[in-house]
C-alpha positions as CSV (number, residue, x, y, z in Angstrom):
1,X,-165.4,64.1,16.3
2,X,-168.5,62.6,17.8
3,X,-169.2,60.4,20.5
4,X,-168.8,56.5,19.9
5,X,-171.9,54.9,20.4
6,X,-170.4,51.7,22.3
7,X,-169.2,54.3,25.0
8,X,-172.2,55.9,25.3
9,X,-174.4,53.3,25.4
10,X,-172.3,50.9,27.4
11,X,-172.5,53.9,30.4
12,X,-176.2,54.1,30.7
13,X,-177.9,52.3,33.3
14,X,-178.8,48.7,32.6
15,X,-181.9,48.6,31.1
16,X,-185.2,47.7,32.9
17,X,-185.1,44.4,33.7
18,X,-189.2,43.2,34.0
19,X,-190.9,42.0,30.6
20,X,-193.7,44.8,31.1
21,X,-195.7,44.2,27.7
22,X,-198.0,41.5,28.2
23,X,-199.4,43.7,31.5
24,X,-199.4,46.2,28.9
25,X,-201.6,44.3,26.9
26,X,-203.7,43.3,28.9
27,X,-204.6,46.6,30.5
28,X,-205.1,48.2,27.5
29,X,-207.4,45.6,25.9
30,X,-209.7,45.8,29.0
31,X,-209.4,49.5,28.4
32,X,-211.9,48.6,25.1
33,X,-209.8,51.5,23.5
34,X,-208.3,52.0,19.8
35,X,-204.9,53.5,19.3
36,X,-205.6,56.2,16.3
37,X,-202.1,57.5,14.7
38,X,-202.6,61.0,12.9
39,X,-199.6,60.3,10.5
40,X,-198.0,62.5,8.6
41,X,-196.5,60.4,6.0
42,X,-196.9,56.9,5.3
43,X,-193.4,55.6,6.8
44,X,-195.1,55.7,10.7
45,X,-196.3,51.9,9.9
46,X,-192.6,50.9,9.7
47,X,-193.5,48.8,13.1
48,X,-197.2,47.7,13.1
49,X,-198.2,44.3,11.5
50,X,-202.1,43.7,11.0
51,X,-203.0,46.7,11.4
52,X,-205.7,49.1,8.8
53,X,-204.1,52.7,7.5
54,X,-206.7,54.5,6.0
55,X,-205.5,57.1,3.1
56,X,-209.3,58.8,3.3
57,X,-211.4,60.1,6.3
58,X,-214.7,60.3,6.2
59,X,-217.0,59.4,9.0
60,X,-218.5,56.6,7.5
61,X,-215.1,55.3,6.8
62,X,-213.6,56.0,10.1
63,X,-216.7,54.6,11.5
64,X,-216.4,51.2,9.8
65,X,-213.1,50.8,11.4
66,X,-213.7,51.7,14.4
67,X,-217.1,49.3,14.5
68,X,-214.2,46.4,14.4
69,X,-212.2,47.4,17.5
70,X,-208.8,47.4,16.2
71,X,-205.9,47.5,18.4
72,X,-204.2,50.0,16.3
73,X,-206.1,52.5,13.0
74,X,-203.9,54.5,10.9
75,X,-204.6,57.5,9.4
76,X,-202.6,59.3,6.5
77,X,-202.8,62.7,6.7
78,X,-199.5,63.3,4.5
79,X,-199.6,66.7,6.2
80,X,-195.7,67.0,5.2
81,X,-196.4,67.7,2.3
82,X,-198.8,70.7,3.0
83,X,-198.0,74.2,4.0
84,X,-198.1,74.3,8.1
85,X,-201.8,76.7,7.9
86,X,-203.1,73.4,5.3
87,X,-202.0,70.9,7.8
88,X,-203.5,72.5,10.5
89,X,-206.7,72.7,8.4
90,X,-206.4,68.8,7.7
91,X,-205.3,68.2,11.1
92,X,-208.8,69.3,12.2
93,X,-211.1,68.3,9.7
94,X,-210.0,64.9,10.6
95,X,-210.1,65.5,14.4
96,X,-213.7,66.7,13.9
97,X,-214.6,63.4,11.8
98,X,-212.8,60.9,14.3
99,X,-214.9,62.7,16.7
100,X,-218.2,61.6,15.2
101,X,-217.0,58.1,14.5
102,X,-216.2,57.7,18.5
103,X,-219.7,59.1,19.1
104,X,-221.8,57.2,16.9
105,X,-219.3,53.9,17.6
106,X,-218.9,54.2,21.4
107,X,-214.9,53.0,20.9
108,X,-212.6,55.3,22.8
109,X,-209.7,56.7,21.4
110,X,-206.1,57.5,22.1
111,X,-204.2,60.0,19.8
112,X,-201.1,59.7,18.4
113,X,-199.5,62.5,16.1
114,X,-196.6,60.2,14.8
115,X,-194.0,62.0,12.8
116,X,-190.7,61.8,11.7
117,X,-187.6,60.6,14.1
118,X,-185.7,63.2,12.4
119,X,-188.2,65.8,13.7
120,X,-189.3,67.1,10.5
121,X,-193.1,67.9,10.6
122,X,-195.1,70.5,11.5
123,X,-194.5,71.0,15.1
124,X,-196.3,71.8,17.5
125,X,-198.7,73.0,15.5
126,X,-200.8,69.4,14.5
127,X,-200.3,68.7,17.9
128,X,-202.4,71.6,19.0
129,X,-204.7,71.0,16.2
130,X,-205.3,67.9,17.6
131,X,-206.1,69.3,21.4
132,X,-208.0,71.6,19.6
133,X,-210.6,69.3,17.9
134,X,-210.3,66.5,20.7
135,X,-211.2,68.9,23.3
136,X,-207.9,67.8,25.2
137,X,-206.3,70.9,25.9
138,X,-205.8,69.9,29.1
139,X,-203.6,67.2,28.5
140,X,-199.6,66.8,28.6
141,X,-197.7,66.2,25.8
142,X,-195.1,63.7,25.5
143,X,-192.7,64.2,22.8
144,X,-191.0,60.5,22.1
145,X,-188.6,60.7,18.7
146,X,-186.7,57.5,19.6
147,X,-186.6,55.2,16.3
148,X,-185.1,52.5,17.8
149,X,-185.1,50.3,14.5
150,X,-183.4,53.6,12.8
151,X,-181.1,54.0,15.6
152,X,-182.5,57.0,16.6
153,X,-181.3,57.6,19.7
154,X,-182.6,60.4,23.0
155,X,-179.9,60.6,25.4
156,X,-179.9,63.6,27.9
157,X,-182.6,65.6,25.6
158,X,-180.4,65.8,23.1
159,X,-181.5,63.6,20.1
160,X,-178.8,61.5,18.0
161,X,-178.5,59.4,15.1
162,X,-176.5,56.2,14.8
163,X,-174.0,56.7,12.0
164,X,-171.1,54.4,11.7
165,X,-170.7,53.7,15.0
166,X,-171.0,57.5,15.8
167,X,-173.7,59.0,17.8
168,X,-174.3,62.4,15.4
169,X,-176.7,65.1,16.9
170,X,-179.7,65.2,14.4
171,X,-179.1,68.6,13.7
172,X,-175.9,67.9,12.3
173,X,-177.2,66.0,10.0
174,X,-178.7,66.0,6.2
175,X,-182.4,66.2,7.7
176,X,-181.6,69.4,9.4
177,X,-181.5,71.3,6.3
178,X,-184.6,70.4,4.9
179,X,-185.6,72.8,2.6
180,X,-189.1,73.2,5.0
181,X,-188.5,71.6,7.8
182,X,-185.1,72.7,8.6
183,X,-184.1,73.4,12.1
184,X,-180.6,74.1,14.1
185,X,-180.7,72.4,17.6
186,X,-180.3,69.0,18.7
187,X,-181.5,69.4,22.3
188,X,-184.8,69.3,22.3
189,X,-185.7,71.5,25.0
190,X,-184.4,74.1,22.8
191,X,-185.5,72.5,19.5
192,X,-189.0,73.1,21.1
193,X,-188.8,76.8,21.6
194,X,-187.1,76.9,18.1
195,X,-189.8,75.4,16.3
196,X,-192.7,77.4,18.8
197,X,-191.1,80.6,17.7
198,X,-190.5,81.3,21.4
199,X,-194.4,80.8,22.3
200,X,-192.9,77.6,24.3
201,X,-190.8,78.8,27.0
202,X,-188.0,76.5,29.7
203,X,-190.5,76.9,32.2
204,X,-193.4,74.6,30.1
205,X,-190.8,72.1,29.6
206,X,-189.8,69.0,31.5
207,X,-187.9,65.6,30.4
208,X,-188.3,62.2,31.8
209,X,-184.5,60.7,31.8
210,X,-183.2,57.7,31.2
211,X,-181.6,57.1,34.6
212,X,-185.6,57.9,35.6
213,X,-186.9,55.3,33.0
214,X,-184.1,52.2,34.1
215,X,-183.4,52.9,37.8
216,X,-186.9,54.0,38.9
217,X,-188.8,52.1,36.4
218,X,-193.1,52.7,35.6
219,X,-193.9,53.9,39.7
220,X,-191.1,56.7,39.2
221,X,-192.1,57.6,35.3
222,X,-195.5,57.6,36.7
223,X,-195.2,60.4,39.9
224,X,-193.5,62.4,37.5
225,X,-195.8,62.8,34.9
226,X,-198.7,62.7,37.7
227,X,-196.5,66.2,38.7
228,X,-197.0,67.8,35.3
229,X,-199.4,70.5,34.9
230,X,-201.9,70.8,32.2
231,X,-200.5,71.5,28.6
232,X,-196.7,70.7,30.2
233,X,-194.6,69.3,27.0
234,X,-192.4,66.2,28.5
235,X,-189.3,65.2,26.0
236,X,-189.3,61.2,26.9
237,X,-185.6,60.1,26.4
238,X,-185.1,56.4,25.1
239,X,-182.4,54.3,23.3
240,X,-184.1,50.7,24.0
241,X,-187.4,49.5,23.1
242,X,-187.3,48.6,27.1
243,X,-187.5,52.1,27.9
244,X,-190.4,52.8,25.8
245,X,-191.9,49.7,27.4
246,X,-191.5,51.6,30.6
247,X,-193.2,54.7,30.2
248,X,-195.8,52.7,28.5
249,X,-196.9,51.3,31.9
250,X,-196.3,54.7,33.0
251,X,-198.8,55.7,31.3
252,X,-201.2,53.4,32.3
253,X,-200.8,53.8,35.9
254,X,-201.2,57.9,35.7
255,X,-204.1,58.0,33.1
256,X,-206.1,55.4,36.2
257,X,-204.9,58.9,38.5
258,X,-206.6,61.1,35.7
259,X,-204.0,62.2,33.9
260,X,-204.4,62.9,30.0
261,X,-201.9,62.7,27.2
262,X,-201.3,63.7,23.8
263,X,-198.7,62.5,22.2
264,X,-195.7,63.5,19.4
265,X,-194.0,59.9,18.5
266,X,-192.2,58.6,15.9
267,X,-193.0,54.6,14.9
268,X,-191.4,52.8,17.6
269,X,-193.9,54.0,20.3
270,X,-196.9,52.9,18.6
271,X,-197.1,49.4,19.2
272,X,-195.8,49.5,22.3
273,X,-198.2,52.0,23.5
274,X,-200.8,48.9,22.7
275,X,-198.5,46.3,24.2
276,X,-198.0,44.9,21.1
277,X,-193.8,44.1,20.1
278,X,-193.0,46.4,16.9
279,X,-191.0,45.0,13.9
280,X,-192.5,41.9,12.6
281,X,-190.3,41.0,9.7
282,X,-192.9,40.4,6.6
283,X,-191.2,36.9,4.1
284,X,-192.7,37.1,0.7
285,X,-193.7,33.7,-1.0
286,X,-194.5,33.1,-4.6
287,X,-198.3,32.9,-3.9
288,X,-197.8,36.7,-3.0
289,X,-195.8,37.9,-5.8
290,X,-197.6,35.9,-8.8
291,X,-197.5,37.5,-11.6
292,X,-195.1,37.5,-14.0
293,X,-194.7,41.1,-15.3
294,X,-191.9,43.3,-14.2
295,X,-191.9,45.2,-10.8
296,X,-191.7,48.8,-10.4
297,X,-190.0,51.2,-8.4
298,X,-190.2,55.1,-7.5
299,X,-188.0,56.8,-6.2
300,X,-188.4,60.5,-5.4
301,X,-186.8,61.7,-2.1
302,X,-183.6,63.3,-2.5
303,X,-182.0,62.9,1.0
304,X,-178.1,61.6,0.7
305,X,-179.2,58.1,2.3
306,X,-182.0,57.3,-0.7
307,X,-179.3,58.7,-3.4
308,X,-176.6,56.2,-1.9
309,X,-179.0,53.3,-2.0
310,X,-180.1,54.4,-5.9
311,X,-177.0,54.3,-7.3
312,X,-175.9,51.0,-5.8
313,X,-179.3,49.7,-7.0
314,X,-178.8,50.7,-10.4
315,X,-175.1,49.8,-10.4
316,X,-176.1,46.3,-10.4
317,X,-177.7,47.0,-13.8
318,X,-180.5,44.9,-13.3
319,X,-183.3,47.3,-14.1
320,X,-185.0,49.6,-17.2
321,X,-184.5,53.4,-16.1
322,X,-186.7,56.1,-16.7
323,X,-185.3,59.3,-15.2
324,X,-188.1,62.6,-14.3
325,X,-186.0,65.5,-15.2
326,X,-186.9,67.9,-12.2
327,X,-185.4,71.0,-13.9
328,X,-187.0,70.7,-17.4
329,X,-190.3,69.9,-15.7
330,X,-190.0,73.0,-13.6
331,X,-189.3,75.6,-16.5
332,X,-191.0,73.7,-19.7
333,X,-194.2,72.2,-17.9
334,X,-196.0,68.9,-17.7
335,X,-195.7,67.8,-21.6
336,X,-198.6,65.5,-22.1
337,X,-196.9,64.0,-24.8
338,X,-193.7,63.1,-23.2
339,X,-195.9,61.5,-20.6
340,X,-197.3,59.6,-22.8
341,X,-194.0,57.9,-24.0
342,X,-193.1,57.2,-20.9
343,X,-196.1,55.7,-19.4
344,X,-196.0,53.5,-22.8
345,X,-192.7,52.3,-22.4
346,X,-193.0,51.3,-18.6
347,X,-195.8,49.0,-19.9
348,X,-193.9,48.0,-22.5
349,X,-191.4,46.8,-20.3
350,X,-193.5,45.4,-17.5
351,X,-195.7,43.2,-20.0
352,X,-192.4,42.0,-20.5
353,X,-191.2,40.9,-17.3
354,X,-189.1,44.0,-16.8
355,X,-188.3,45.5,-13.5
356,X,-188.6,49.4,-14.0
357,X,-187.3,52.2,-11.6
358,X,-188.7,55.6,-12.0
359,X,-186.8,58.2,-10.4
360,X,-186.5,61.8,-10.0
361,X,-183.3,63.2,-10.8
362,X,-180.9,64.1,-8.0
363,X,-180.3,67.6,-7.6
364,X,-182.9,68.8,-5.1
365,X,-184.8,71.9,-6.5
366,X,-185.7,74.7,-3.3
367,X,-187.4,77.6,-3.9
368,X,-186.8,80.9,-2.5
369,X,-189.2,80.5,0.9
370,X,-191.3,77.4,2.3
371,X,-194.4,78.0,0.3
372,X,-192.0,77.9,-2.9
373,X,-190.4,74.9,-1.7
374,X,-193.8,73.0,-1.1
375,X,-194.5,73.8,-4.7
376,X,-191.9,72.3,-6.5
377,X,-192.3,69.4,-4.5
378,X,-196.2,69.3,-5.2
379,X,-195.2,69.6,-9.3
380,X,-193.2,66.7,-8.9
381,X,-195.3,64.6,-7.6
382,X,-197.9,65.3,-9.6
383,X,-196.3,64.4,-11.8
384,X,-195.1,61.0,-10.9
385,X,-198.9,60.2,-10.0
386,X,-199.8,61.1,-13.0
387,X,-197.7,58.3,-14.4
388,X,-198.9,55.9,-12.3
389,X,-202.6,56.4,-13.1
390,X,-201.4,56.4,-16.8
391,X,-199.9,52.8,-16.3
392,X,-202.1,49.9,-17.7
393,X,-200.2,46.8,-16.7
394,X,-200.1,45.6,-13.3
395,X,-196.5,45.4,-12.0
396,X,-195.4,42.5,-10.0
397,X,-195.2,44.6,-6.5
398,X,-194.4,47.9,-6.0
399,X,-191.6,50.0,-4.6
400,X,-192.0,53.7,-3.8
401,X,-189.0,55.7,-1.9
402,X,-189.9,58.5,0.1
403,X,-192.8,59.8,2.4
404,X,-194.5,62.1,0.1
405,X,-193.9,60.0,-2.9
406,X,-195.3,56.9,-1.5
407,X,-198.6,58.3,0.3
408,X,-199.5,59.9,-3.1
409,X,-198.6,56.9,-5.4
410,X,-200.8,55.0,-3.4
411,X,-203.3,57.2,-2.0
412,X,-203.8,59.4,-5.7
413,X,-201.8,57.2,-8.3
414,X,-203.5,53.8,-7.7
415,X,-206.6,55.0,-5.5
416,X,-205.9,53.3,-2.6
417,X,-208.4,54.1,0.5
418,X,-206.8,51.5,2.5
419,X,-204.2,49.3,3.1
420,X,-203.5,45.8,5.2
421,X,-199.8,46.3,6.9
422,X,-198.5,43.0,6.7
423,X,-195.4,43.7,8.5
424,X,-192.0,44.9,7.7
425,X,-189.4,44.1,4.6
426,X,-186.3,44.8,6.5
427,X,-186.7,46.8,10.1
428,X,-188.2,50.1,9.4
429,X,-189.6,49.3,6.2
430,X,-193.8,48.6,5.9
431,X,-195.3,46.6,3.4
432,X,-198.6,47.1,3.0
433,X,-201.5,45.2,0.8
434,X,-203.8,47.5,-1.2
435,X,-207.6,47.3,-0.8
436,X,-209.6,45.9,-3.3
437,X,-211.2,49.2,-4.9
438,X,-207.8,50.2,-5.3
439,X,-206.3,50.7,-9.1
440,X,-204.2,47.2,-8.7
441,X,-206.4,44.8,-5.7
442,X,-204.1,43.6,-3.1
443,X,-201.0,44.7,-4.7
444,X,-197.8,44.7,-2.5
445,X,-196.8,47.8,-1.5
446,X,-193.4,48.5,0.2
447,X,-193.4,51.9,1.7
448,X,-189.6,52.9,1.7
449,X,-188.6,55.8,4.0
450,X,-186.0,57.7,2.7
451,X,-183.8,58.0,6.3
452,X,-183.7,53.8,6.5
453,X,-181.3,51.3,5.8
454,X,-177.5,50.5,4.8
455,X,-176.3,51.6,1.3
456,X,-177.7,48.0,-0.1
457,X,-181.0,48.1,1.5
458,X,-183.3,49.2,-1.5
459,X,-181.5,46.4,-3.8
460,X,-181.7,43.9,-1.1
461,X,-185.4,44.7,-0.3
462,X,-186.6,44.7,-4.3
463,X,-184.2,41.3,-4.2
464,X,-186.3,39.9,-1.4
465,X,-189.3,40.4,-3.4
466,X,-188.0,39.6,-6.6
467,X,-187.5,36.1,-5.1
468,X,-189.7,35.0,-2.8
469,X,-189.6,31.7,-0.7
């Protein structure tokens, strides 16, 4: 039996009362600084509206951006679906880029290594990657997993999940046993040395609460990260968006002290870190979603949540199904000719005016280590990409479920180098407008994480777009 959420929540201390983002705002645009998010799949935009994500690094690119002075610059890294020593290796090739484009572009930077709320990611090892190439291994980290649109709760270092009505530690949960990014505690001082392999020791770890966030509010936040030493790791505790809006202006007041941060966040954080509220709600209209072929959908993560919301999409037997047999592709190969039938129908049925879901089928695949495991995912996708570039009519919008299945539909399958986020389809879900050198110009394009929403969410988001205002 886990704790009841009400009961938990109702005990804490009231939240902060002062509406702290427009001083937020304010200080960082006089700042003349550009948040840059290292993500590491494409489901960290679930709360920025407005905002570029590049799917490609190069200086030139990165320099272009950063000429405009965003607010906010996204960068794909899709590191989650590399093996930890690739990451690493991507981590800093980027690092090194972003480092010219500051140079030659005189824009400041702050780093954000946003990754999943249910902690899977290669940590801390993009994280030092990133020290490593900034030349900010000086800095303290702050570790901030609260999702407060997932209901991804950090209460007394221990980080929960919001599951009817329940708050369940995250390690008790289906995300835990990732085949890669598995792990066994749900306090995160010890999830920390777990994940370090010991090289992270009690003594490098502090936590801000949130009785120190609501009772002593950004002067209290502040001394206590002013008292961290170098390289310190502080696990930031949050279950409001008020909190985050706290040690924001925490923040601000110890970086004008000298202090330096690096940061491990998931999606929430992100805009308020620019003073900017997250979860702009994104309403379709008819002028968007013009043409009159069928949409598509992919679906290829295989956590419980994105299963549940598959079947009670297709129950309502509404779309054309074309199902990726996982197994047979894994012993019998990529059979060019069966691609081919299958790429030829979904046209077929989008010329039409058919709505199309591509999915995987549902019993996940693992290999014997992490390497193996990486594989079989990589075959997969390939896979489904290679589908996607195969397709020659242009769906109404797109649908992909899953981190590593969206980034490389749109970053490999329809050659996408950037992407306008318009805002969100329901909370936690981006959607994003493809450039114009990509495969389809300006397509929609709803990124679909596979640990959001209700069992109706993927139906009621595809309805949403189906049927625009």
């Amino acid at each position: 039996m886990y704790k009841k959420a009400q009961d938990v929540l109702t005990r804490l201390p009231v939240e902060y009362q002062a509406d702290l983002l427009p001083a937020i705002r304010k200080e960082f645009l006089q700042s003349e600084k550009t948040v840059v998010v290292f993500d590491d799949d494409p489901t960290g935009t679930q709360t920025c509206h407005d905002v570029i994500v590049l799917t490609a690094w190069t200086v030139p690119l990165l320099l272009a951006e950063l000429k405009k002075k965003p607010s906010i610059l996204f960068i794909l890294t899709n590191s989650r679906s590399l093996s930890t020593e690739k990451a690493v290796d991507r981590t800093l090739e980027i690092g090194r880029n972003l480092n010219e484009a500051v140079e030659q572009s005189g824009r400041q930077v702050i780093v954000i290594s946003r990754s999943d709320s249910t902690l899977r990611g290669h940590f801390p090892d993009e994280v030092d990657a990133i020290a490593k190439a900034l030349k900010t291994q000086h800095a303290v980290w702050l570790l901030i997993p609260a999702f407060i649109e997932g209901a991804r709760y950090t209460i007394d270092d221990v980080h929960y999940i919001l599951e009817h009505g329940e708050l369940v530690p995250v390690a008790d949960t289906p995300f835990a046993k990732d085949s890669v990014f598995g792990y066994i505690h749900s306090n995160l001082k010890e999830w920390i040395q777990e994940k370090s392999n010991g090289k992270i020791g009690l003594g490098d770890i502090m936590s801000i609460s949130i009785e120190d966030i609501r009772r002593g509010g950004p002067e209290l936040v502040a001394k206590k990260l002013l008292d961290c030493k170098p390289g310190k790791i502080v696990i930031v505790n949050a279950a409001a968006y008020k909190d985050l809006e706290v040690l924001a202006m925490a923040i601000l007041i110890a970086e004008r002290s000298g202090q330096q941060f690096l940061y491990r966040s998931s999606a929430t954080f992100v805009s308020i870190r620019a003073g900017i509220a997250p979860g702009k709600i994104f309403l379709p209209t008819k002028e968007d979603i013009s043409s009159k072929h069928g949409s598509l959908l992919i679906v290829g993560s295989y956590v419980p949540k994105t299963t549940g919301q598959l079947n009670f999409l297709l129950g309502q037997k509404k779309h054309e199904t074309i199902q990726i047999d996982v197994d047979e592709l894994l012993t019998k190969g990529n059979s060019t000719q069966h691609l081919r039938r299958m790429i030829e129908q979904t046209d077929q049925w989008l010329s039409n005016g058919r709505d199309v879901v591509i999915y995987t089928s549902r019993e996940l695949k693992v290999g014997t280590d992490t390497e193996s495991s990486l594989k079989i995912h990589s075959v997969v996708s390939t896979f489904v990409v290679a589908i996607v570039e195969g397709i020659k009519i242009r769906p109404s919008f797109i649908i992909a479920k899953g981190g590593i299945t969206s980034s490389d539909v749109a970053s490999k399958g329809l050659s996408s180098k950037s992407a306008l986020i318009l805002g969100q389809a329901i909370a936690g879900v981006p959607v994003w407008k493809l450039d114009l050198e990509s495969k389809f110009p300006e397509m929609i394009y709803i990124v679909f994480p596979g640990n959001v929403g209700d069992e109706a969410a993927l139906w009621n988001v595809w309805n949403k777009f189906k049927s625009p205002a």
